[in-house]
N, C-alpha and C positions, 0 to 999 in steps of 0.2 A: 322627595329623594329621587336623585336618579335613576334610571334602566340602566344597568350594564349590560345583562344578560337577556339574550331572547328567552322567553317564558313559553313552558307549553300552551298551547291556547286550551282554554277550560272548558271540560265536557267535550273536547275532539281529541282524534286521535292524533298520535304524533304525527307534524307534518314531514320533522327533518331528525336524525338522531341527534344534532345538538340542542337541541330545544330542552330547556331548562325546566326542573317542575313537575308535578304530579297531574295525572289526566282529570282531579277532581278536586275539591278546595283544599290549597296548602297555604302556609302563612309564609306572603312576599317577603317578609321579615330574614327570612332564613334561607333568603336566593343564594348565599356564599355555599352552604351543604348542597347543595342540590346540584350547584357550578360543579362543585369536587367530588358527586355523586360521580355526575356524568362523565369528569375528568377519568375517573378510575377505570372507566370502562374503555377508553380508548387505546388507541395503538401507538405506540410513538410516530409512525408515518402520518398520524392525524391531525402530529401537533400545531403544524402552521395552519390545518383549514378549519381545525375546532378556535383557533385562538382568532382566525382572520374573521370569521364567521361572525361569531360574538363582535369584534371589532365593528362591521359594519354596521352593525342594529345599534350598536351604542350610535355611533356617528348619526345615524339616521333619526333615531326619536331624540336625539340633547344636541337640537342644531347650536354649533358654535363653541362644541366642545373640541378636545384636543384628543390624539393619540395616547399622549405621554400621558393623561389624568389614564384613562383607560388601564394602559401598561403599570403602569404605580398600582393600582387598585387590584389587578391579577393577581402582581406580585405578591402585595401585602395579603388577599386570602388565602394561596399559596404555603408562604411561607408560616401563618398561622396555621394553615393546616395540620402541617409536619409540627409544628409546636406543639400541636393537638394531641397527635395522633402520639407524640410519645411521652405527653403527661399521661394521657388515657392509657397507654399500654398496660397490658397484663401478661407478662413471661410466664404466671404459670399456668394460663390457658392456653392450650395446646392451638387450638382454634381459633382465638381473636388475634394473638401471640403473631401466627402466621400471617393473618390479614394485615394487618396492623402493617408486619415487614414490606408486606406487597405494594401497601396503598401507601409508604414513606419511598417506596424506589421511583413511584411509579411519578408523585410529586417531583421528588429530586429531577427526576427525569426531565419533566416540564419546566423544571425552572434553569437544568441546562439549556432547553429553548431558549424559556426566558432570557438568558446570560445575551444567547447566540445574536439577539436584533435587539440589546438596548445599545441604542443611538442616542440613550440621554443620559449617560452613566449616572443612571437611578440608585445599579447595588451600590452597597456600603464598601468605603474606600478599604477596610480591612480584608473584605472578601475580595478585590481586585488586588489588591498587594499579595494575596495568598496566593493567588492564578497564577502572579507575574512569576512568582518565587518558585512555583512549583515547575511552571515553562521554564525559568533560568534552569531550573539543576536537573530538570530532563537535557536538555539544549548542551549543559556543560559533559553530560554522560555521554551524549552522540558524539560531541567532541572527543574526548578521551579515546572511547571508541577506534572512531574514525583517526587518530592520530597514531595508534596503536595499529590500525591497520595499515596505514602508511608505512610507520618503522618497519613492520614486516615483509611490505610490498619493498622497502629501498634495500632489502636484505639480496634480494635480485637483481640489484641494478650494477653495473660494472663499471670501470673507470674508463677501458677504451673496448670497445665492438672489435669481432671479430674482422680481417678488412678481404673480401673478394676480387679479387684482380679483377678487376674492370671489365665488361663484357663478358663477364663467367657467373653471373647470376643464374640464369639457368642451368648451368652444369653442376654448381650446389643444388639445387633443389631437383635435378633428374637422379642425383646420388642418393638424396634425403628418398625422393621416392623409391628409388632401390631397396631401401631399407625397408620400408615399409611391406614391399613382397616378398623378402626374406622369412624363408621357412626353417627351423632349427630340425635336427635330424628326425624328431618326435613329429613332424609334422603339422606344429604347432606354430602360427604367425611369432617371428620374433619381438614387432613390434605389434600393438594392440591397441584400434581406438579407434569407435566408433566416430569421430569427428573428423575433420579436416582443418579446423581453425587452430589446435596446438602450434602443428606444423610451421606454416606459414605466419605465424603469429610469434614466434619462436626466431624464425629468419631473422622480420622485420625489426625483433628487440636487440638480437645478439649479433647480426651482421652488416657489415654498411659496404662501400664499393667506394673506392677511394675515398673512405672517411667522411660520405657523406650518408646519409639514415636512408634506408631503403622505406618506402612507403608502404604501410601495411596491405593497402589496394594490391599495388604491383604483384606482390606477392601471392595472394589472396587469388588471383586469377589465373595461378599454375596450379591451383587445388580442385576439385570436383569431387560429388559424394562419393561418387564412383570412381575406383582407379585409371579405367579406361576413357573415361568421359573426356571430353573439351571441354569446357568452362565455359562460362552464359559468355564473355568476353573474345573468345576464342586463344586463350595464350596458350601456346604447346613450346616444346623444347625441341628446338631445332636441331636436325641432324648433326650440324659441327660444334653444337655443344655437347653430346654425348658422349664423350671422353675417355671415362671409365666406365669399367663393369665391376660390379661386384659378384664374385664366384664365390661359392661357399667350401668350406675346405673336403667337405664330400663328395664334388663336382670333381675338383681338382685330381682326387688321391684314385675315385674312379677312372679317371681320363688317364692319368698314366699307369695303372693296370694296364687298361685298353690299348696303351702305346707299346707296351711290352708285350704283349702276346703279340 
């Protein structure tokens, strides 16, 4: 019969933790318990170096054997395992009950490995049609999803852009930042937000300049965290686009007081 699995060497100590077998006579007969002994104790991050491990010592003592006999034979004590483990369960042992769940996750688990590098579609055709079915009607829900979030995003979209007289780009956006240091009588920002990208992001969708799309960059480099700041670009608002002001009507009602006395 062949070696699948490396064996602990008898009467030493372990040399490696995947080494198969008890440190003193055990019957080679039952090397598949011992494989799923040592399976249960691993981690999932182990599974490629405990499965590659075993791999090599096969290949090495059965010269002329294959991978795929190897991978068949995993598979096959594997998934007797889990056959195993839930003829043998006991639900009303609080205790075995438990282990039992542990040591069927912990297979499954392995044998998602397994799934993940058969290159020789070994599993049974009914277990990949199940895959395939269960990836379509995930696949079909991102869709839905995502189509649903479209509808909502087209809920935004407009039939024509606002349009900016030509060369007054910056005079919209030195207004928009007007707005933005407007304070309401409570001394409280009118406008609120900790970003810069609404803004400018807001320009490039809802206005154009003779009917052509403002480019969201363009725009993007009249904004800085900071009100004051220049832009990693350097775009500022030139003095002859500065136009307007906006006065707040407290400004105003003050000022002609003022003018009356």
């Amino acid at each position: 019969m062949k070696e699948y699995f490396k064996p602990l060497a008898r009467f030493k100590k372990r040399e490696h933790p995947f080494d198969i077998g008890m440190p003193f006579s055990w019957w080679k007969g039952h090397y598949d318990r011992h494989f799923l002994n040592n399976l249960y104790d691993r981690k999932e991050n182990e599974f490629e170096a405990f499965y590659k491990y075993h791999l090599s010592h096969f290949l090495k003592v059965n010269e002329g054997s294959e991978e795929v006999e190897f991978y068949k034979h995993v598979r096959d004590i594997v998934q007797d395992g889990i056959a195993g483990l839930i003829k043998e369960d006991n639900p009303n042992s609080k205790t075995k009950h438990e282990r039992t769940n542990v040591q069927k996750a912990q297979l499954r688990a392995f044998t998602d490995y397994l799934n993940s590098i058969d290159q020789w579609y070994v599993r049974p055709q009914h277990e990949v049609n199940t895959e395939k079915d269960a990836t379509i009607a995930r696949l079909q829900n991102q869709i839905a999803a995502l189509e649903k979030q479209l509808n909502e995003i087209k809920e935004f979209d407009v039939v024509q852009k606002i349009r900016i007289e030509e060369g007054h780009l910056p005079t919209v956006i030195d207004l928009i930042q007007q707005l933005r240091d407007l304070q309401l009588p409570s001394d409280r920002k009118l406008l609120r937000c900790d970003y810069k990208t609404p803004y400018y992001k807001m320009i490039s969708k809802y206005f154009s300049i003779d009917g052509k799309d403002i480019p969201i960059e363009t725009t993007k480099n009249y904004f800085s965290d900071k009100q004051n700041d220049v832009s990693v670009k350097g775009t500022s608002i030139p003095l002859e686009n500065k136009l307007f002001k906006i006065i707040p009507e407290t400004v105003k009602k003050a000022s002609k007081k003022s003018n009356k006395a």
